[in-house]
MDTraj code that builds the backbone (N, CA, C; nanometers):
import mdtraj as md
import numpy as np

residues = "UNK UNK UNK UNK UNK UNK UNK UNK UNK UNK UNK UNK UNK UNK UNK UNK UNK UNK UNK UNK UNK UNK UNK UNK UNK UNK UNK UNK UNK UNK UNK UNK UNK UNK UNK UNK UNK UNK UNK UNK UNK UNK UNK UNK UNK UNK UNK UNK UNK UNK UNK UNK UNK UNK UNK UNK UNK UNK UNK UNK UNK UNK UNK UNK UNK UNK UNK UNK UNK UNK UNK UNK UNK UNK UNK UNK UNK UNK UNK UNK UNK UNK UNK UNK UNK UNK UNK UNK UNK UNK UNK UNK UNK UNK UNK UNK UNK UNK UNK UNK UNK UNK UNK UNK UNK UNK UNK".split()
xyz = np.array([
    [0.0828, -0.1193, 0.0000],
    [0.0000, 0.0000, 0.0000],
    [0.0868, 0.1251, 0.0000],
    [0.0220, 0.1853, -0.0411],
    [0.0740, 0.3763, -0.0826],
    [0.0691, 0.4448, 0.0894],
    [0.0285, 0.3902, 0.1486],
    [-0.0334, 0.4280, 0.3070],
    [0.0533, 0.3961, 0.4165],
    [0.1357, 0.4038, 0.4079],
    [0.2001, 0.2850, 0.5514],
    [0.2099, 0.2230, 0.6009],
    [0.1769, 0.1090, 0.4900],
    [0.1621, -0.0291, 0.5644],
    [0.0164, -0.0424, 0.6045],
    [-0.0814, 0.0568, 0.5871],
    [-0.2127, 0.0530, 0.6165],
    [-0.2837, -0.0826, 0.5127],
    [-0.3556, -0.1346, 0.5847],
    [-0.4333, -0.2751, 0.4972],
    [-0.5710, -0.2352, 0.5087],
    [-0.5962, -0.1483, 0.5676],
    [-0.7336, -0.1191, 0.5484],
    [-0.7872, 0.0338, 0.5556],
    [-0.8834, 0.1121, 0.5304],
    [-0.9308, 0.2506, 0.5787],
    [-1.0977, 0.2545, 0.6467],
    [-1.0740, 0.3693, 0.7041],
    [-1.2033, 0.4358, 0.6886],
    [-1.2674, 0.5622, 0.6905],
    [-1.3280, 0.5811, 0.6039],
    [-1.4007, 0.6852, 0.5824],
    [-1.4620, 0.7300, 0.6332],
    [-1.4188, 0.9117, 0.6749],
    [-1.5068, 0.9823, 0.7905],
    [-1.5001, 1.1063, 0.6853],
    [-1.6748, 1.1551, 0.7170],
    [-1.7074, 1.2589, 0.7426],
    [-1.7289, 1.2406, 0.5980],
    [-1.7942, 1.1956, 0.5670],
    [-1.8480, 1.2037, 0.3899],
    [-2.0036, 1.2556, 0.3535],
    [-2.0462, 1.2626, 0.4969],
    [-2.1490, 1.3488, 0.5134],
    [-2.1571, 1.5001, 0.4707],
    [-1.9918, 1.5245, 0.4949],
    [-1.9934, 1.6737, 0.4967],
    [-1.9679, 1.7167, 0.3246],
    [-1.9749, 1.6561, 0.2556],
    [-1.9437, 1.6500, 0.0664],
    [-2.0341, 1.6405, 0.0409],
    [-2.2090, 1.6012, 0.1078],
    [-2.3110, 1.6008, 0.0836],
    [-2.3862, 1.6853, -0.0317],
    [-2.3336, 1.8077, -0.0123],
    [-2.3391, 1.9537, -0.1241],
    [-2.3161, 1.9684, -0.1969],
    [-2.1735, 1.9212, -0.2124],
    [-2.0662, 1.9972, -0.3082],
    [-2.1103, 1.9285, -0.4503],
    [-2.1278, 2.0517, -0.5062],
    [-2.1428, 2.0229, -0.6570],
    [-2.0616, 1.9106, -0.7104],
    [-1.9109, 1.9120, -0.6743],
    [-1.7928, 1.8297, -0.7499],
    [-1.7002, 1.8299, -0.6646],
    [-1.6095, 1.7285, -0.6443],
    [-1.5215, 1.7184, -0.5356],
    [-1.4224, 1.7029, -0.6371],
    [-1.2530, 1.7684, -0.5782],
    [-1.1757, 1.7549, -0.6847],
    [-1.0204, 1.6925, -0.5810],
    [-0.9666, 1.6097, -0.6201],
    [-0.8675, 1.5378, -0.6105],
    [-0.7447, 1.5385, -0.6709],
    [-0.6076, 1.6016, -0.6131],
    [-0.5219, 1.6388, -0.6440],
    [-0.4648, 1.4495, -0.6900],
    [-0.4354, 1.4843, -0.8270],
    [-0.3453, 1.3130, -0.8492],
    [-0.2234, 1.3208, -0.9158],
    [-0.1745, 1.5024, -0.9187],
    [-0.0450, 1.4622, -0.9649],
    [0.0203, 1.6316, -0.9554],
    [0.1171, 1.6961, -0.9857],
    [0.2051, 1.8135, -1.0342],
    [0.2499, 1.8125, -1.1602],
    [0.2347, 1.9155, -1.1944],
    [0.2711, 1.9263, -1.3547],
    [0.3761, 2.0758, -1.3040],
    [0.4856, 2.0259, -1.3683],
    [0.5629, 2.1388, -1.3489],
    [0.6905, 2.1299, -1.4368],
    [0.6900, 2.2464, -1.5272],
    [0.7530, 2.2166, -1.6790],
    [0.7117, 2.1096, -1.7567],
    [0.5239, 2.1294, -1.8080],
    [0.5467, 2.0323, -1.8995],
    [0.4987, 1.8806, -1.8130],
    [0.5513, 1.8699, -1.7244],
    [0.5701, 1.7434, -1.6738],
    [0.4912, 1.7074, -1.5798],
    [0.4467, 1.5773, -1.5928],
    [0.2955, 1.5730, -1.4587],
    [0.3863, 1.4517, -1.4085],
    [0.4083, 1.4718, -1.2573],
    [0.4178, 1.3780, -1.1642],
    [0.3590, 1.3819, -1.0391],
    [0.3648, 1.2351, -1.0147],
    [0.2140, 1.1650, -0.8952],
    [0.3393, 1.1554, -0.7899],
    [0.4503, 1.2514, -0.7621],
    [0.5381, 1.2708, -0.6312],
    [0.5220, 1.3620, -0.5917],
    [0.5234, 1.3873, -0.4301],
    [0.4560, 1.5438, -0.4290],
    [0.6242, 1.6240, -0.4463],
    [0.5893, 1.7138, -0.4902],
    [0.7207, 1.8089, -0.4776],
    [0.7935, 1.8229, -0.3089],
    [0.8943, 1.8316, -0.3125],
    [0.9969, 1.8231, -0.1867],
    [1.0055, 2.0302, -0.1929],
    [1.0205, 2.0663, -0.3432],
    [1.0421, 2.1763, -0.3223],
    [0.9026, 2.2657, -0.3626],
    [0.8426, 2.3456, -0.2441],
    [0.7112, 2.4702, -0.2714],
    [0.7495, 2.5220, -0.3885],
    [0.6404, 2.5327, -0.4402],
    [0.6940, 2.6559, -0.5426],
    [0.5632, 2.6602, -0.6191],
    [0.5414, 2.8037, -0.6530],
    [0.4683, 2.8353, -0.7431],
    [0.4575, 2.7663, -0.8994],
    [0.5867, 2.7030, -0.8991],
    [0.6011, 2.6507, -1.0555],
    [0.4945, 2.5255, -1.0400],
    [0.4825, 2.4699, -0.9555],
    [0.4016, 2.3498, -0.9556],
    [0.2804, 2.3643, -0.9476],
    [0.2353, 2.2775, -1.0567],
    [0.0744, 2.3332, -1.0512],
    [-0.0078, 2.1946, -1.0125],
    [-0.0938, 2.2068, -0.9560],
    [-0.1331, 2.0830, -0.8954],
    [-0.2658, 2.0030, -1.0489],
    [-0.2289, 1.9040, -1.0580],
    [-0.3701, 1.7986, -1.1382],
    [-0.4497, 1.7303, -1.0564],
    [-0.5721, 1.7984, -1.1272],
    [-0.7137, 1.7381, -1.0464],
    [-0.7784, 1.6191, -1.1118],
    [-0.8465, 1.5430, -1.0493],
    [-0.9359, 1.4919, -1.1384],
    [-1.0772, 1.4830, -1.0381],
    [-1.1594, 1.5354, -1.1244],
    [-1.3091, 1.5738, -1.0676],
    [-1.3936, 1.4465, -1.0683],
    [-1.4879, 1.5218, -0.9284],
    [-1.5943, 1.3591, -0.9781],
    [-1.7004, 1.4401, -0.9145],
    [-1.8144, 1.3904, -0.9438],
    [-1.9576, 1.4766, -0.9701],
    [-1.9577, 1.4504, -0.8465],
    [-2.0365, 1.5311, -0.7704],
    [-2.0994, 1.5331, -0.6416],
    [-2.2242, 1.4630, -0.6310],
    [-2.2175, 1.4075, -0.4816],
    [-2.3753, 1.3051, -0.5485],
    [-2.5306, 1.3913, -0.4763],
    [-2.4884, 1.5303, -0.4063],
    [-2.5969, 1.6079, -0.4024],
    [-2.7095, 1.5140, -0.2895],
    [-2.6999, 1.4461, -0.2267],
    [-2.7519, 1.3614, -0.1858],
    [-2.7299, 1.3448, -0.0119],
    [-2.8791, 1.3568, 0.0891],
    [-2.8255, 1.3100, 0.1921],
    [-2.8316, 1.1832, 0.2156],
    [-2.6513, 1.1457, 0.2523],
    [-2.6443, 1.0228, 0.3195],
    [-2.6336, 0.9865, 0.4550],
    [-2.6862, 1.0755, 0.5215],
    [-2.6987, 1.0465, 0.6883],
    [-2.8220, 0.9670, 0.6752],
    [-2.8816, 0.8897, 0.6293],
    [-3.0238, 0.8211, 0.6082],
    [-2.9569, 0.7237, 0.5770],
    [-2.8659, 0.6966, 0.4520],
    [-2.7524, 0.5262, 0.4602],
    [-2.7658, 0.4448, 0.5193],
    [-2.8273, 0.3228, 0.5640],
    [-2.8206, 0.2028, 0.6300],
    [-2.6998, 0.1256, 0.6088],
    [-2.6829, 0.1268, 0.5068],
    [-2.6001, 0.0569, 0.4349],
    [-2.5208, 0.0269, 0.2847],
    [-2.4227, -0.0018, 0.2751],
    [-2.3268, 0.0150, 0.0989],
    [-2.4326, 0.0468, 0.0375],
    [-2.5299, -0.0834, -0.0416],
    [-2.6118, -0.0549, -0.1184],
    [-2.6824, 0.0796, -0.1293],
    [-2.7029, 0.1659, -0.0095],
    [-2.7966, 0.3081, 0.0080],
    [-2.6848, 0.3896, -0.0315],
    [-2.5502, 0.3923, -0.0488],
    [-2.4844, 0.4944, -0.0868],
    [-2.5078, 0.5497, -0.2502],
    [-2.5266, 0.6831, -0.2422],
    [-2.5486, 0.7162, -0.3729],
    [-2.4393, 0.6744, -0.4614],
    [-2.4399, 0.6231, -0.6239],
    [-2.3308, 0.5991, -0.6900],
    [-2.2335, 0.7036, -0.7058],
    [-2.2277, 0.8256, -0.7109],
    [-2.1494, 0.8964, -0.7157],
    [-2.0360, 0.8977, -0.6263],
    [-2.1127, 0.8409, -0.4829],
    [-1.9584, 0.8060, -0.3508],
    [-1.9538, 0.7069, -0.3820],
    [-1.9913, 0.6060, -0.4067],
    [-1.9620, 0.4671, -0.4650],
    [-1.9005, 0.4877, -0.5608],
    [-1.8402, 0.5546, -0.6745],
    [-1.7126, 0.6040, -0.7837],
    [-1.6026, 0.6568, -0.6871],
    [-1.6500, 0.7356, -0.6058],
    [-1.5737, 0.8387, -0.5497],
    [-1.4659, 0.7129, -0.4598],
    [-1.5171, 0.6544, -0.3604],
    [-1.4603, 0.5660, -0.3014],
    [-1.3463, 0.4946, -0.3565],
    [-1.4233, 0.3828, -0.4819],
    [-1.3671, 0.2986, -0.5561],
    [-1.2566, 0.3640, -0.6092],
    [-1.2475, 0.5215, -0.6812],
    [-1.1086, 0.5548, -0.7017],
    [-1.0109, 0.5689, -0.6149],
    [-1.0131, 0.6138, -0.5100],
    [-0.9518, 0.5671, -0.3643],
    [-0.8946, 0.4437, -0.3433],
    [-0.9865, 0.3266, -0.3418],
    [-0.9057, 0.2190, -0.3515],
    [-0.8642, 0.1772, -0.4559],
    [-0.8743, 0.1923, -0.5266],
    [-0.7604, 0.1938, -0.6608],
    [-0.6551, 0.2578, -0.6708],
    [-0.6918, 0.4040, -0.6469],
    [-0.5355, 0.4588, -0.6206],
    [-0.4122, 0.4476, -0.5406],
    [-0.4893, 0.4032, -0.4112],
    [-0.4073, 0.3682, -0.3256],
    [-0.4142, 0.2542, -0.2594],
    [-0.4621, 0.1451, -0.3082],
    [-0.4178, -0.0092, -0.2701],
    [-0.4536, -0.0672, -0.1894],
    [-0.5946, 0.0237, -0.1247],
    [-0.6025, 0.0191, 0.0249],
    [-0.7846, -0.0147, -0.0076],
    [-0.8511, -0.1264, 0.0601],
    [-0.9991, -0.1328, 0.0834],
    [-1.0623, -0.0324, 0.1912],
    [-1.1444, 0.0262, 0.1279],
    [-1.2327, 0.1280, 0.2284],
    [-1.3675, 0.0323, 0.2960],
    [-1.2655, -0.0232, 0.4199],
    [-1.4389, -0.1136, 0.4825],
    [-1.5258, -0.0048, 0.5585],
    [-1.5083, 0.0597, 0.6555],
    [-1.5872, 0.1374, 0.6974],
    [-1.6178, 0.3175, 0.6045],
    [-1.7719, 0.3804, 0.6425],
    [-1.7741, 0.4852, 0.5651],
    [-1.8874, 0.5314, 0.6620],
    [-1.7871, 0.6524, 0.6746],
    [-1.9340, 0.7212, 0.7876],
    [-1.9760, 0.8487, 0.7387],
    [-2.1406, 0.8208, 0.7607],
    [-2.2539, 0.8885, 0.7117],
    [-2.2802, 1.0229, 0.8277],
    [-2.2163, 0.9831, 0.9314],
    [-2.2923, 1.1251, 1.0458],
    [-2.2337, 1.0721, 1.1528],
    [-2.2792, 1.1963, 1.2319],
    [-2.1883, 1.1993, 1.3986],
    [-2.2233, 1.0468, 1.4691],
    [-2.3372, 0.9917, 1.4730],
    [-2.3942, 0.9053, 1.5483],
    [-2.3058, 0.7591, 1.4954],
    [-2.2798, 0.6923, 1.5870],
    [-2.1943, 0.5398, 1.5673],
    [-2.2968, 0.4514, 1.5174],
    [-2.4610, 0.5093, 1.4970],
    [-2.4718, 0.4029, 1.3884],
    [-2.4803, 0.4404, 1.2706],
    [-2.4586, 0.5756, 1.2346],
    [-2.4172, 0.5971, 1.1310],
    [-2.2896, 0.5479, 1.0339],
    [-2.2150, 0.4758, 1.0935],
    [-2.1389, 0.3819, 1.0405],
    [-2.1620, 0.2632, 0.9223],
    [-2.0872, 0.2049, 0.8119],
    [-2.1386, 0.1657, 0.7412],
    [-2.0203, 0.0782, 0.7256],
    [-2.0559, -0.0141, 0.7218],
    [-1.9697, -0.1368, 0.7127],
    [-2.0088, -0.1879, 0.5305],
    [-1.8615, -0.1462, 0.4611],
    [-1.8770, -0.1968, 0.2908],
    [-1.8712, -0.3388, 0.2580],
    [-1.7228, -0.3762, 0.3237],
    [-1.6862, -0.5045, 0.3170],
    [-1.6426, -0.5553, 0.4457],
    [-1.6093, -0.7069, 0.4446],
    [-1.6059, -0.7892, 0.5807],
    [-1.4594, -0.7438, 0.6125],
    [-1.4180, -0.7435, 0.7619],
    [-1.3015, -0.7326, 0.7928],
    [-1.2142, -0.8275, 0.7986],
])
top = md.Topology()
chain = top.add_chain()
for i, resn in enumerate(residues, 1):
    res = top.add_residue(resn, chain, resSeq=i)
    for name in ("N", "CA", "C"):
        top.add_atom(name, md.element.get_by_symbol(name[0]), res)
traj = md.Trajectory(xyz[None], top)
């Protein structure tokens, strides 16, 4: 894993993206020309950060019981996550309350 040795995650506070038109995800620096997925060691204005967008799912999920109730849009959103970084997202929380918790896959 891209994570530290992390074998698993979880997802907090995805309640609060509830709104947002589009959520955008830094996946690389382009600087001269050049896009790399390392973050720069050195600040600088020259580096410009690459996004890649994903629709907002406009949707409240504090009501979520469960995976299946997640709108598809966090269900993309997620899945690029674990793809990018190697890592299964079993838990995903919907709101302050602990049963707002959502168990995706088995531990």
């Amino acid at each position: 894993s891209m994570l530290n040795g992390a074998t698993k995650l979880i997802m907090m506070k995805s309640d609060v993206m509830d709104s947002f038109e589009e959520i955008k995800v830094c996946v690389g620096y382009e600087h001269e020309g050049q896009v790399s997925t390392a973050f720069p060691f050195e600040l600088s204005d020259a580096y410009k950060p690459v996004y890649k967008t994903f629709k907002g799912w406009k949707t409240d999920t504090s009501k979520c019981t469960n995976a299946e109730d997640l709108p598809e849009e966090l269900k993309q959103y997620i899945s690029f996550i674990e793809e990018t970084i190697g890592v299964p997202v079993v838990f995903v929380s919907v709101g302050p309350d602990r049963e707002q918790t959502i168990l995706r896959s088995p531990l």
